[in-house]
N, CA, C and O atoms as a Tinker XYZ file with bonds, in Angstrom:
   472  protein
     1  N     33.204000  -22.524000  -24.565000    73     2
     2  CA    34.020000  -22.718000  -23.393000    64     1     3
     3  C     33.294000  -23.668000  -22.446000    63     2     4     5
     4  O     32.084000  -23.682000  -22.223000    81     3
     5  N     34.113000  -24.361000  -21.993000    73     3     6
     6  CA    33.406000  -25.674000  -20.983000    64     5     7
     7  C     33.857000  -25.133000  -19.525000    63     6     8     9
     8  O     35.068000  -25.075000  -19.314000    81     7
     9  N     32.942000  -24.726000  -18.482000    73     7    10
    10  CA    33.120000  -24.408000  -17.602000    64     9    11
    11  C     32.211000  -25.628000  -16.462000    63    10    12    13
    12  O     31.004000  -25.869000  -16.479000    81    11
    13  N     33.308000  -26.249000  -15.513000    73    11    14
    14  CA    33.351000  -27.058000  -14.473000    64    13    15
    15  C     32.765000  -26.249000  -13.071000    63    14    16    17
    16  O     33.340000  -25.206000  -12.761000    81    15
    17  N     31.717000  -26.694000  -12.298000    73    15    18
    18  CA    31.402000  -25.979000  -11.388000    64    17    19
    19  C     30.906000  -27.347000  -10.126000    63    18    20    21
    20  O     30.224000  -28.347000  -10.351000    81    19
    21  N     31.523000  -26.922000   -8.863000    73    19    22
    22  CA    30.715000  -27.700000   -7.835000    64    21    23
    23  C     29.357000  -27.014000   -7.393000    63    22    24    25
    24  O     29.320000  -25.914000   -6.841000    81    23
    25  N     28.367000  -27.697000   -7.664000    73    23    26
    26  CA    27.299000  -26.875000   -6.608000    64    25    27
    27  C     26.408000  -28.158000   -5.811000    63    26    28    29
    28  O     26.454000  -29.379000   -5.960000    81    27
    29  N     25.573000  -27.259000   -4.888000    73    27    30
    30  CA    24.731000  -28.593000   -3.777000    64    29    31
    31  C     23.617000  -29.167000   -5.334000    63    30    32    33
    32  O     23.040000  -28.644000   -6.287000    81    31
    33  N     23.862000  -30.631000   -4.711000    73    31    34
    34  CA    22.870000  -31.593000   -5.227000    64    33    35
    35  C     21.745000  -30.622000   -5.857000    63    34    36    37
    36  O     21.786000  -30.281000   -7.039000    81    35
    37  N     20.650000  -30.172000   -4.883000    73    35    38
    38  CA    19.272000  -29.549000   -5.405000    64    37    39
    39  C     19.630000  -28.642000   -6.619000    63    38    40    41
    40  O     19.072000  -28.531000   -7.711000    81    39
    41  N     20.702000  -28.040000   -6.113000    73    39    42
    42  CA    20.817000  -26.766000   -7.488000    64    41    43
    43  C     21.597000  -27.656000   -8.717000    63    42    44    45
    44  O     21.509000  -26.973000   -9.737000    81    43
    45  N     22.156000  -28.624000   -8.935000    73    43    46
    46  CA    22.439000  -29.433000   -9.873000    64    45    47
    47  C     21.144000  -29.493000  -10.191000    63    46    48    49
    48  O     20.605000  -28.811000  -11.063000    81    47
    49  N     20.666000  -30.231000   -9.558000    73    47    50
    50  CA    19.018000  -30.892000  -10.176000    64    49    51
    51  C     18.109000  -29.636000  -11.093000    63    50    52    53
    52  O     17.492000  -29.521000  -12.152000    81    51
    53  N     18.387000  -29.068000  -10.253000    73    51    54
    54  CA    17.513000  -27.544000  -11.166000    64    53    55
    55  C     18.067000  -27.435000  -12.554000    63    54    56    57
    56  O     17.452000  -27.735000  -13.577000    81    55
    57  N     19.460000  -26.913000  -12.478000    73    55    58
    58  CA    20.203000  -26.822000  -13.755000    64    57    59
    59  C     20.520000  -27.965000  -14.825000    63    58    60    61
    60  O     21.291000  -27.836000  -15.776000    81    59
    61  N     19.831000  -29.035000  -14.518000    73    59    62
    62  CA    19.761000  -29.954000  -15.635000    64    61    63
    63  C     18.646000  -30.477000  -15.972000    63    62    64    65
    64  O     18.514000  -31.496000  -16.651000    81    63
    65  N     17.560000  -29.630000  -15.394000    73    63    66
    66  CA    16.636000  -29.823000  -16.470000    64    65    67
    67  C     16.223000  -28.236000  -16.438000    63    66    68    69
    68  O     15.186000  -27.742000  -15.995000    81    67
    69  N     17.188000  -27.682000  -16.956000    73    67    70
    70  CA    17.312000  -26.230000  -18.098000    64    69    71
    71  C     17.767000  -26.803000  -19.160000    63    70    72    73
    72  O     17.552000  -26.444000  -20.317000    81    71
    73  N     18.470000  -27.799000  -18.768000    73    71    74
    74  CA    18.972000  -28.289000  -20.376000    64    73    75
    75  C     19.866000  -27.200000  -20.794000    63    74    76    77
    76  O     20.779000  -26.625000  -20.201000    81    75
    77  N     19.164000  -27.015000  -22.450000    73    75    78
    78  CA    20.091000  -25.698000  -23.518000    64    77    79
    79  C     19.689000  -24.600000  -22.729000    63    78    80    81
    80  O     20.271000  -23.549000  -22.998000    81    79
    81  N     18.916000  -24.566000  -21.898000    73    79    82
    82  CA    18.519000  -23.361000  -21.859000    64    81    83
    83  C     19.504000  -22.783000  -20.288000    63    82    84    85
    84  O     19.377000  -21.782000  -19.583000    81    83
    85  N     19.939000  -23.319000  -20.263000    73    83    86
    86  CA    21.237000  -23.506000  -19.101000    64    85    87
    87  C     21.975000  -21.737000  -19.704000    63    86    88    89
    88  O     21.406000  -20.704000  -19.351000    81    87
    89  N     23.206000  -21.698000  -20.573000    73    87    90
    90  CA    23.591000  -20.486000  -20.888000    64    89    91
    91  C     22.521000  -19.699000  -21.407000    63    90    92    93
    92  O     23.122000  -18.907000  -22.133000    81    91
    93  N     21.425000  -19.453000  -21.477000    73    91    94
    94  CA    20.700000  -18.395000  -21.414000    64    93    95
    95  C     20.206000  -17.966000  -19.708000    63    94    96    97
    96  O     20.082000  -16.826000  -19.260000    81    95
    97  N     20.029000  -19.019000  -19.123000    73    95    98
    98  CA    19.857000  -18.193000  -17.709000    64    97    99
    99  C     20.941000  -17.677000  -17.138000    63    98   100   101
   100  O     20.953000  -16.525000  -16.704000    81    99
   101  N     22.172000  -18.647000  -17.070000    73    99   102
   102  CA    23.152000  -17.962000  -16.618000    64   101   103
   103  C     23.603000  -16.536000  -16.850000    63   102   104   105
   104  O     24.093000  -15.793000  -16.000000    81   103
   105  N     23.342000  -16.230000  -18.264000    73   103   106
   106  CA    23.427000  -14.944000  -19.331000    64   105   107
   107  C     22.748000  -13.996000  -18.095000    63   106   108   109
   108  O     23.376000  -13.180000  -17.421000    81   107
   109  N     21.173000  -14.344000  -17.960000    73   107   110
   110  CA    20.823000  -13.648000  -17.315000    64   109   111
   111  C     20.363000  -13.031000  -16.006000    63   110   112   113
   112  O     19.864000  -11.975000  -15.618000    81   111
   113  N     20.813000  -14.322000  -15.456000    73   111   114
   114  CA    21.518000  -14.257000  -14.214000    64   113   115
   115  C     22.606000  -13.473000  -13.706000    63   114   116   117
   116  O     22.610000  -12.864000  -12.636000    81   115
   117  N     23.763000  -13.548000  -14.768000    73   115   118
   118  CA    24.791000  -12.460000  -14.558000    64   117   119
   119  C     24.836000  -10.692000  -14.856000    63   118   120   121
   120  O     25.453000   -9.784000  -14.298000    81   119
   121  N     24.173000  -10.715000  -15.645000    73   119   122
   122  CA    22.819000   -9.233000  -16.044000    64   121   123
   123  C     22.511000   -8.797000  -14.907000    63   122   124   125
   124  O     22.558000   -7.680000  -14.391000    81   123
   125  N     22.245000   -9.622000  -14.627000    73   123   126
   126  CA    20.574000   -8.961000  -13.280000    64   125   127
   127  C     21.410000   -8.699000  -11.660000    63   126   128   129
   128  O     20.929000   -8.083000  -10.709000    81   127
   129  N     23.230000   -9.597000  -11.738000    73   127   130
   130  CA    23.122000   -9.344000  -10.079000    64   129   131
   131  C     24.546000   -8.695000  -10.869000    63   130   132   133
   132  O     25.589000   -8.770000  -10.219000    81   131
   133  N     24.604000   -8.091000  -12.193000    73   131   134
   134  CA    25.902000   -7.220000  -12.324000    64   133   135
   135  C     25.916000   -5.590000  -11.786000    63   134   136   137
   136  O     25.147000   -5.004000  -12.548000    81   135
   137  N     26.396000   -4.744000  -10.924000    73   135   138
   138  CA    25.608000   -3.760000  -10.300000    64   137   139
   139  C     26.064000   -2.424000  -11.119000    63   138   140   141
   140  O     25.792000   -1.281000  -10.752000    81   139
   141  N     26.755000   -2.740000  -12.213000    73   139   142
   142  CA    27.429000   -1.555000  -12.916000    64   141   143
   143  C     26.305000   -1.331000  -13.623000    63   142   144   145
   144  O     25.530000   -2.188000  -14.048000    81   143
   145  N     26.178000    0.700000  -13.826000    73   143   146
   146  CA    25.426000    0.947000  -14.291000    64   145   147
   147  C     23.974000    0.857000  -14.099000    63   146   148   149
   148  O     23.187000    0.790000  -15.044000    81   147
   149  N     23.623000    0.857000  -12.835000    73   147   150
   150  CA    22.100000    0.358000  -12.296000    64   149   151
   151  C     21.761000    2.133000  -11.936000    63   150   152   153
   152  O     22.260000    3.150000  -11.456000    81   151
   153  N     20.209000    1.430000  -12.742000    73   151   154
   154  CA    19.380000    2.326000  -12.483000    64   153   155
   155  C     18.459000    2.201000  -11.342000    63   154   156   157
   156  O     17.810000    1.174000  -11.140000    81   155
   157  N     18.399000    3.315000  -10.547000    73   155   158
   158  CA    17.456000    2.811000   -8.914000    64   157   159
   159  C     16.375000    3.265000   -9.352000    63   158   160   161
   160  O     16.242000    3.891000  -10.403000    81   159
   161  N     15.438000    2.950000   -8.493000    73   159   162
   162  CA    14.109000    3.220000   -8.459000    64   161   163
   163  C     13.868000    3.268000   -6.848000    63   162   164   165
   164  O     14.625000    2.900000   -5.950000    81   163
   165  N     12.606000    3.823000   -6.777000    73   163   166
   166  CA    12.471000    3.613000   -5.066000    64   165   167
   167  C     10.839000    3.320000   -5.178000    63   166   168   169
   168  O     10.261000    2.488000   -4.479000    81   167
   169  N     10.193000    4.164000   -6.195000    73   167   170
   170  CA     8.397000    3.659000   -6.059000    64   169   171
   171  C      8.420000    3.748000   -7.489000    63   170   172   173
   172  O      9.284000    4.044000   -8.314000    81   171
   173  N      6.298000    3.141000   -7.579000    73   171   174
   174  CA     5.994000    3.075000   -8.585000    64   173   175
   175  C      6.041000    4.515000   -9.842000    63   174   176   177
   176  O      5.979000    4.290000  -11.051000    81   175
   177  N      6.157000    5.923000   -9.270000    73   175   178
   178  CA     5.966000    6.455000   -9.960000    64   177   179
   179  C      7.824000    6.938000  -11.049000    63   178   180   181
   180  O      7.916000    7.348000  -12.206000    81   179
   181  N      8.646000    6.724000  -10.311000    73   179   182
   182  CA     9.958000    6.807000  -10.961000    64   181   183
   183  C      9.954000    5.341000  -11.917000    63   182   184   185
   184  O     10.543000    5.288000  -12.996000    81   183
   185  N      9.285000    4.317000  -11.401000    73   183   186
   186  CA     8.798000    3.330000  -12.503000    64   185   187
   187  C      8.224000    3.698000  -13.782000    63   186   188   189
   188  O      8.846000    3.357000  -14.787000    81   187
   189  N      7.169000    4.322000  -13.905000    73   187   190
   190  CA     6.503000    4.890000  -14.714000    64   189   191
   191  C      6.742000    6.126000  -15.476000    63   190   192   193
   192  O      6.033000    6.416000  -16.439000    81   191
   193  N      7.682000    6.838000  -15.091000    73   191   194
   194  CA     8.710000    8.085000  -15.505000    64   193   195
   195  C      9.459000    7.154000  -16.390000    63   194   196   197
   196  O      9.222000    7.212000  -17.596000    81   195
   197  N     10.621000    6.020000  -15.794000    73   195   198
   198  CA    11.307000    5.255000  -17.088000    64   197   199
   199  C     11.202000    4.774000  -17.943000    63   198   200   201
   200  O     11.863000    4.827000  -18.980000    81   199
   201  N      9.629000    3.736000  -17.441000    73   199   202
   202  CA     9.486000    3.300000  -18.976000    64   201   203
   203  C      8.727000    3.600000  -20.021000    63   202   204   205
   204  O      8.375000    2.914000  -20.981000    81   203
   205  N      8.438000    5.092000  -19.624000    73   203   206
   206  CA     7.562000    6.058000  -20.654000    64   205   207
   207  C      8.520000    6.602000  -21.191000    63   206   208   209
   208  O      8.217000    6.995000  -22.317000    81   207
   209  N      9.657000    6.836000  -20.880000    73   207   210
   210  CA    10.763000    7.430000  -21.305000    64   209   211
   211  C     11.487000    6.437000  -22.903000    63   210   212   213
   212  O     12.464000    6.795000  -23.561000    81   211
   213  N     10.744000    5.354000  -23.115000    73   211   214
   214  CA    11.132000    4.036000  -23.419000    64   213   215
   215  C     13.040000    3.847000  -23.858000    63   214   216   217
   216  O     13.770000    4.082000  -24.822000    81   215
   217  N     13.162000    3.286000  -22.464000    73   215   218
   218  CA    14.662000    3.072000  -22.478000    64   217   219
   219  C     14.904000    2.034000  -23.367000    63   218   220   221
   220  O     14.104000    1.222000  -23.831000    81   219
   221  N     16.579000    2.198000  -23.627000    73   219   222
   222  CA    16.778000    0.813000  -24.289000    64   221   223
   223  C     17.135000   -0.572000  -23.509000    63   222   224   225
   224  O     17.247000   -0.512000  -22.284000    81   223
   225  N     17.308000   -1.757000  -24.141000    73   223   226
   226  CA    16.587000   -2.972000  -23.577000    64   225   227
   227  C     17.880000   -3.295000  -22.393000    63   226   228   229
   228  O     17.790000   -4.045000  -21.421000    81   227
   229  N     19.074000   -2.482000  -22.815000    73   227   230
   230  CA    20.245000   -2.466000  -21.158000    64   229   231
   231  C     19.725000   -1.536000  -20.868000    63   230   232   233
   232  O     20.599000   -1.111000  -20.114000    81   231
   233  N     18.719000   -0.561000  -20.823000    73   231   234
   234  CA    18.676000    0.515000  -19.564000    64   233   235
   235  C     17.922000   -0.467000  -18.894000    63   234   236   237
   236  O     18.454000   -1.130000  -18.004000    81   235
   237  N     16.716000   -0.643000  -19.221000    73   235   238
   238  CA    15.984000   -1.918000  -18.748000    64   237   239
   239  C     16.552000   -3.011000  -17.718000    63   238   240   241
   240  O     16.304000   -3.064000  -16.513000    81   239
   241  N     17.249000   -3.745000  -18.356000    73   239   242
   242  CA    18.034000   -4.561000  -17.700000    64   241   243
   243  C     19.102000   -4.378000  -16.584000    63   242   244   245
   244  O     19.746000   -5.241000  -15.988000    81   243
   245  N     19.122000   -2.763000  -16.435000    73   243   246
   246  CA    19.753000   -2.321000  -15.290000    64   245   247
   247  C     19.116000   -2.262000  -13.971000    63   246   248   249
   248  O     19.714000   -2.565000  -12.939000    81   247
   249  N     17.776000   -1.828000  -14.019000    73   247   250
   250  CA    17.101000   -1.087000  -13.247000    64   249   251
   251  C     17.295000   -2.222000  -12.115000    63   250   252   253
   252  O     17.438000   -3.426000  -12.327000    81   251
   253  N     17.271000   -1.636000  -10.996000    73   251   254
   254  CA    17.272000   -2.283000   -9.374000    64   253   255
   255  C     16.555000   -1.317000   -8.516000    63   254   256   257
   256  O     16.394000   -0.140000   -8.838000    81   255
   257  N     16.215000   -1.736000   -7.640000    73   255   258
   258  CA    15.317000   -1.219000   -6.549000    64   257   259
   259  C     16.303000   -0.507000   -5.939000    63   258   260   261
   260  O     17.411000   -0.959000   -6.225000    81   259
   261  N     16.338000    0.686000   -5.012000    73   259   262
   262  CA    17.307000    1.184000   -4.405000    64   261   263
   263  C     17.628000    0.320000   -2.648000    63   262   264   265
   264  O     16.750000   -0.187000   -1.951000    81   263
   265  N     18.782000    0.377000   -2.395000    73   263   266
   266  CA    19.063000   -0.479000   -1.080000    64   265   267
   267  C     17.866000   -0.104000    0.282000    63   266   268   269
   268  O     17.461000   -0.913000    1.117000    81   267
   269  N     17.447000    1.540000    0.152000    73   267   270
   270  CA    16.718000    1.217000    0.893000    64   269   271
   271  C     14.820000    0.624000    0.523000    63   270   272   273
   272  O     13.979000    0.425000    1.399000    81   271
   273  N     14.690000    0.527000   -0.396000    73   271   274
   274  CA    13.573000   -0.565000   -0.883000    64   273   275
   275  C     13.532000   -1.641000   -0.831000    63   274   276   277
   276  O     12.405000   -2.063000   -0.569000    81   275
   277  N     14.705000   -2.789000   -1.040000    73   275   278
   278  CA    15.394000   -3.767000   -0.851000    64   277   279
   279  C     15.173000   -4.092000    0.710000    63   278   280   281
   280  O     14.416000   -4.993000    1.070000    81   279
   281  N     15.899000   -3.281000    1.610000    73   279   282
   282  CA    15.709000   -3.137000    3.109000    64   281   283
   283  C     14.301000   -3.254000    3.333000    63   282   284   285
   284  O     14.171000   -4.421000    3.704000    81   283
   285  N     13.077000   -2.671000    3.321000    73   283   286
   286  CA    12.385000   -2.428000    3.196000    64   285   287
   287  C     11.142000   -3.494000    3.070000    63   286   288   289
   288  O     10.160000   -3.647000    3.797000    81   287
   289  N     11.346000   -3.833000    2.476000    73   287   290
   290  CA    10.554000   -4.904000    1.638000    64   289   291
   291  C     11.056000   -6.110000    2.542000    63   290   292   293
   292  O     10.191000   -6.552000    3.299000    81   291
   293  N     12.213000   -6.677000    2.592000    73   291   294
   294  CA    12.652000   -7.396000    3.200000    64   293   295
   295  C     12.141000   -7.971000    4.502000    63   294   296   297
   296  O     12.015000   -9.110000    4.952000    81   295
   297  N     11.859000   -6.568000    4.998000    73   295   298
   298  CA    11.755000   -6.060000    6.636000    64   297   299
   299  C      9.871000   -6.768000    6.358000    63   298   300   301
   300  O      9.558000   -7.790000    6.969000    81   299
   301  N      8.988000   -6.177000    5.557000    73   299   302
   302  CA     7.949000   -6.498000    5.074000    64   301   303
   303  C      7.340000   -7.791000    5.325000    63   302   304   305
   304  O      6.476000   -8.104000    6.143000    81   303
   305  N      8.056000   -8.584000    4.328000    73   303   306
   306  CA     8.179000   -9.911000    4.246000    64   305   307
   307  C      8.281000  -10.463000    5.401000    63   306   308   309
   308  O      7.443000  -11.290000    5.760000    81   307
   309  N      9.518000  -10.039000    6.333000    73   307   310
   310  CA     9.415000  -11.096000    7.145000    64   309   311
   311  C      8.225000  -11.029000    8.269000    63   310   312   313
   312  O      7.578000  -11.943000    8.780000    81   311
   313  N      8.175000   -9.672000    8.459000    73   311   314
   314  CA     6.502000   -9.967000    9.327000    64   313   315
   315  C      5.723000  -10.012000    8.617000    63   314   316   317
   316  O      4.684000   -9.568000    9.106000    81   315
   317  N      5.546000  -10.538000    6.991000    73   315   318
   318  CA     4.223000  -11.261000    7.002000    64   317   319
   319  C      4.398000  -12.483000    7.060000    63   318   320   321
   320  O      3.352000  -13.054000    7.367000    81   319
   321  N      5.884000  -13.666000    6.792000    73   319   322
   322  CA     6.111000  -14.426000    7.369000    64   321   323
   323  C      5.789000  -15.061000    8.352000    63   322   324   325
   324  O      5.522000  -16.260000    8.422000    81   323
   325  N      5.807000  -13.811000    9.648000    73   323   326
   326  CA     5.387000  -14.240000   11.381000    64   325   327
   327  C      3.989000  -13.640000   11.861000    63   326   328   329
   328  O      3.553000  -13.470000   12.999000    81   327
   329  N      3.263000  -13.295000   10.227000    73   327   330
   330  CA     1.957000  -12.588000   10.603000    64   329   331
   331  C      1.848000  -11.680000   11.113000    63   330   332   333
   332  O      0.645000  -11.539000   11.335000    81   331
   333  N      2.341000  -10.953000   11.451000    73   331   334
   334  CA     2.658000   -9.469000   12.045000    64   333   335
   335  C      2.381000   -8.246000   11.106000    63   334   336   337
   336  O      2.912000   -7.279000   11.652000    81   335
   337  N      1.891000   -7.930000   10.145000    73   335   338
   338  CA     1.850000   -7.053000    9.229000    64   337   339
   339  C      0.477000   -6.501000    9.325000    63   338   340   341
   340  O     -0.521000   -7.214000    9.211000    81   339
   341  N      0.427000   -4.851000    9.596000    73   339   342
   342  CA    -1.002000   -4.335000    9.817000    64   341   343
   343  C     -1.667000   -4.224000    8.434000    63   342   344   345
   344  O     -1.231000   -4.854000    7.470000    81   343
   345  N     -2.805000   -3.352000    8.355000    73   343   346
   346  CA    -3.501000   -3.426000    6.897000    64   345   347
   347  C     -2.873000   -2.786000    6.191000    63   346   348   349
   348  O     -2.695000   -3.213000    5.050000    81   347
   349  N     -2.295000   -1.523000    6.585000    73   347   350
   350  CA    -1.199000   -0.610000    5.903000    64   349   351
   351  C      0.039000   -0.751000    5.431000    63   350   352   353
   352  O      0.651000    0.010000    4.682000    81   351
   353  N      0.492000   -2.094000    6.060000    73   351   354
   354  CA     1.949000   -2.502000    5.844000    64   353   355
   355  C      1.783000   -3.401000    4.468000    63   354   356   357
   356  O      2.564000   -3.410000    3.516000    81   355
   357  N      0.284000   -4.327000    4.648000    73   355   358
   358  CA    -0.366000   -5.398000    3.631000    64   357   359
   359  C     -0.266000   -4.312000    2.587000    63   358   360   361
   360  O      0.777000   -4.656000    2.031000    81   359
   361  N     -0.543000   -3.569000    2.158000    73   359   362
   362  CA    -0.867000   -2.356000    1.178000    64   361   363
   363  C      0.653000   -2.123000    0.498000    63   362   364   365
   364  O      1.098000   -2.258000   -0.642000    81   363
   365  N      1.214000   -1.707000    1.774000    73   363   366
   366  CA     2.464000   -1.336000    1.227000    64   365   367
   367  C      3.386000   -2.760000    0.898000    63   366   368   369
   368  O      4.388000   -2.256000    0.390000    81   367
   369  N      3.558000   -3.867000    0.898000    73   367   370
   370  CA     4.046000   -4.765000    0.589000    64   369   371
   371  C      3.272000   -5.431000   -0.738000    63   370   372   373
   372  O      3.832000   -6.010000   -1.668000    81   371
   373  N      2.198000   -5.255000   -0.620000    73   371   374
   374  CA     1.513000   -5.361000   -2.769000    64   373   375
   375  C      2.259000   -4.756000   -3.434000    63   374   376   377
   376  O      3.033000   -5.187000   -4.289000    81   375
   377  N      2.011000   -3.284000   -2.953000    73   375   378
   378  CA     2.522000   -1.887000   -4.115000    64   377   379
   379  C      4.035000   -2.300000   -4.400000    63   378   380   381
   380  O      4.523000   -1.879000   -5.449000    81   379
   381  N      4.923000   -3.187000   -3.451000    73   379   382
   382  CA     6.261000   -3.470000   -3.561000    64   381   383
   383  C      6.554000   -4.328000   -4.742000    63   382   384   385
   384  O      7.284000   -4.297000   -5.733000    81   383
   385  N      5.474000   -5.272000   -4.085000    73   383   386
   386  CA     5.463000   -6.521000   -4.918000    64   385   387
   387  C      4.911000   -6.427000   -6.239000    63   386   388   389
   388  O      5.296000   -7.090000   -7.202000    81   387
   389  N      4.065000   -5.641000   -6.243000    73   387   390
   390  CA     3.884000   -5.010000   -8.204000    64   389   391
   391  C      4.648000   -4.342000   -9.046000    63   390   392   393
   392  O      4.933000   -4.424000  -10.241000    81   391
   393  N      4.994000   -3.460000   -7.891000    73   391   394
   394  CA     6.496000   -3.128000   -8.631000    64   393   395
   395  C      7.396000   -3.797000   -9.195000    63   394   396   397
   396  O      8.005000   -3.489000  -10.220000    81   395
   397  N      7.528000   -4.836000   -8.482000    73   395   398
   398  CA     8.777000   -5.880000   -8.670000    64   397   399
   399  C      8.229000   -6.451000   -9.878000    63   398   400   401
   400  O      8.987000   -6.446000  -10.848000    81   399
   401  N      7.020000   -6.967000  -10.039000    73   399   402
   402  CA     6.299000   -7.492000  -11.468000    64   401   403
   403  C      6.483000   -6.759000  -12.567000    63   402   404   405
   404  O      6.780000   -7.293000  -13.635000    81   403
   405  N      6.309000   -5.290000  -12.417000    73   403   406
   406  CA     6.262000   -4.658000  -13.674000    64   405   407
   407  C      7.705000   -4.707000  -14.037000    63   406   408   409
   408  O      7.937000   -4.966000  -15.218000    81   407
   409  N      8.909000   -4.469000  -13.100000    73   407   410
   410  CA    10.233000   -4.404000  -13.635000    64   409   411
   411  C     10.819000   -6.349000  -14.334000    63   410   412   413
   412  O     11.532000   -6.609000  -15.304000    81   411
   413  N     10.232000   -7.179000  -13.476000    73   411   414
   414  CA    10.818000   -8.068000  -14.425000    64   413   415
   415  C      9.983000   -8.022000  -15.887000    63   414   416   417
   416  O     10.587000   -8.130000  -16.955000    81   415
   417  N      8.450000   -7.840000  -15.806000    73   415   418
   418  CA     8.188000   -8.060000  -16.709000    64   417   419
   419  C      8.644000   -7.298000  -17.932000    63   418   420   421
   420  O      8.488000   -7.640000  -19.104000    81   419
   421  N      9.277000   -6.124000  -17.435000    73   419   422
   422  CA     9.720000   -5.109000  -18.506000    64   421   423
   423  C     11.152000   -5.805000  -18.806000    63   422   424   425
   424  O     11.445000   -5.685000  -19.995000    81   423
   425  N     11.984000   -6.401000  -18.152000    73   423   426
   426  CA    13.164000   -7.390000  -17.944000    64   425   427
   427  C     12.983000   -8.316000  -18.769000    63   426   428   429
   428  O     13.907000   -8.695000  -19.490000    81   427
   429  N     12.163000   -8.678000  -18.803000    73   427   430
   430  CA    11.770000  -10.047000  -19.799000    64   429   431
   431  C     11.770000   -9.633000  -21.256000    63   430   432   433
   432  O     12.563000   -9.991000  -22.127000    81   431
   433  N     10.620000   -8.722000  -21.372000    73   431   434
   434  CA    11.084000   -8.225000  -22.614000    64   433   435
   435  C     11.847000   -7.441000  -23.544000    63   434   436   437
   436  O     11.795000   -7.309000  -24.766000    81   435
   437  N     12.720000   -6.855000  -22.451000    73   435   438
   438  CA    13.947000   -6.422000  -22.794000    64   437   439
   439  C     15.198000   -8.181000  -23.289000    63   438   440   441
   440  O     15.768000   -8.636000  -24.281000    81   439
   441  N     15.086000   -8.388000  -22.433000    73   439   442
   442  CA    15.828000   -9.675000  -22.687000    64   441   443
   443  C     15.280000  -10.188000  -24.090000    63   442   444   445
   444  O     16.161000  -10.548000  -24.871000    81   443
   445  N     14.634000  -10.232000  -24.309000    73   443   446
   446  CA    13.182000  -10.924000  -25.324000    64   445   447
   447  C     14.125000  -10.159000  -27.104000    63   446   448   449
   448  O     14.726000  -10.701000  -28.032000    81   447
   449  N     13.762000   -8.719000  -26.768000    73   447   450
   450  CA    14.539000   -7.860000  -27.923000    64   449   451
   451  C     15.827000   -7.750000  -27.935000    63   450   452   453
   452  O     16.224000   -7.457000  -29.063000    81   451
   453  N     16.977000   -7.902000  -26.869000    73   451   454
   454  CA    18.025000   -7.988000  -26.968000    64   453   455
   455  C     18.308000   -9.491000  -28.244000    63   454   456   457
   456  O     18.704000   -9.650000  -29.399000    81   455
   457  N     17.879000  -10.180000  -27.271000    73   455   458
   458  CA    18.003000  -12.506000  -28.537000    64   457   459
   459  C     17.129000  -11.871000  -29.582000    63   458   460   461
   460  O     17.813000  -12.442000  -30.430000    81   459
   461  N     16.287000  -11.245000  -30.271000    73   459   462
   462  CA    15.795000  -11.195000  -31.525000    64   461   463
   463  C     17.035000   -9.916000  -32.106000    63   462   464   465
   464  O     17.266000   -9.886000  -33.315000    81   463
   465  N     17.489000   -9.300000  -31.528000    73   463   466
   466  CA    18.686000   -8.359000  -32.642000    64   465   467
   467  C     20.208000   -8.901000  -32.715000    63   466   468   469
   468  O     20.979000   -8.537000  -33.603000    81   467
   469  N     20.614000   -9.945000  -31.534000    73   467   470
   470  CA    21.591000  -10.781000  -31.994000    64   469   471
   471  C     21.523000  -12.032000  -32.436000    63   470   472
   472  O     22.543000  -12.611000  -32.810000    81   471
């Protein structure tokens, strides 16, 4: 299927040098912001409960942070943005941000085993 799209200049530029690899991001692009079926999380240890549990590679691909982690983090970011973030907040915005590492990276290779069984 040939699908026609307007987008700004920069994001053209991005998407053509994906090349082929253009419908595989999109693929998983639409995965990742589809909200059916999402599994929340809120910390590292409900992290570590799931993927000891070893889900399959769509439970995986479900998982999202819960809205108020999202909030959260957000809020984080932007005072370290404006430098405003105490040592405790620095702490708690790693532990966020590792989190976020371990779930794509578990994302990735879920994605990874999904393209090797079709």
């Amino acid at each position: 299927m040939q699908v026609t799209l307007k987008v700004p200049d920069r994001i053209g530029e991005k998407l053509q040098q994906l090349g082929d690899r253009l419908p595989e991001v999109l693929d998983r692009a639409i995965e990742e912001l589809t909200p059916a079926d999402t599994i929340s999380y809120q910390d590292e240890i409900q992290i570590v409960e799931l993927l000891a549990s070893q889900p399959s590679p769509e439970e995986i691909l479900a998982i999202r942070p819960t809205p108020e982690l999202q909030a959260r983090t957000s809020e984080l970011l932007d005072r370290n943005k404006s430098g405003m973030l105490s040592q405790t907040e620095e702490v708690e915005l790693d532990r966020y941000l590792l989190l976020e590492h371990w779930v794509r990276l578990a994302k990735a290779h879920a994605y990874g085993r999904l393209q090797t069984v079709a």
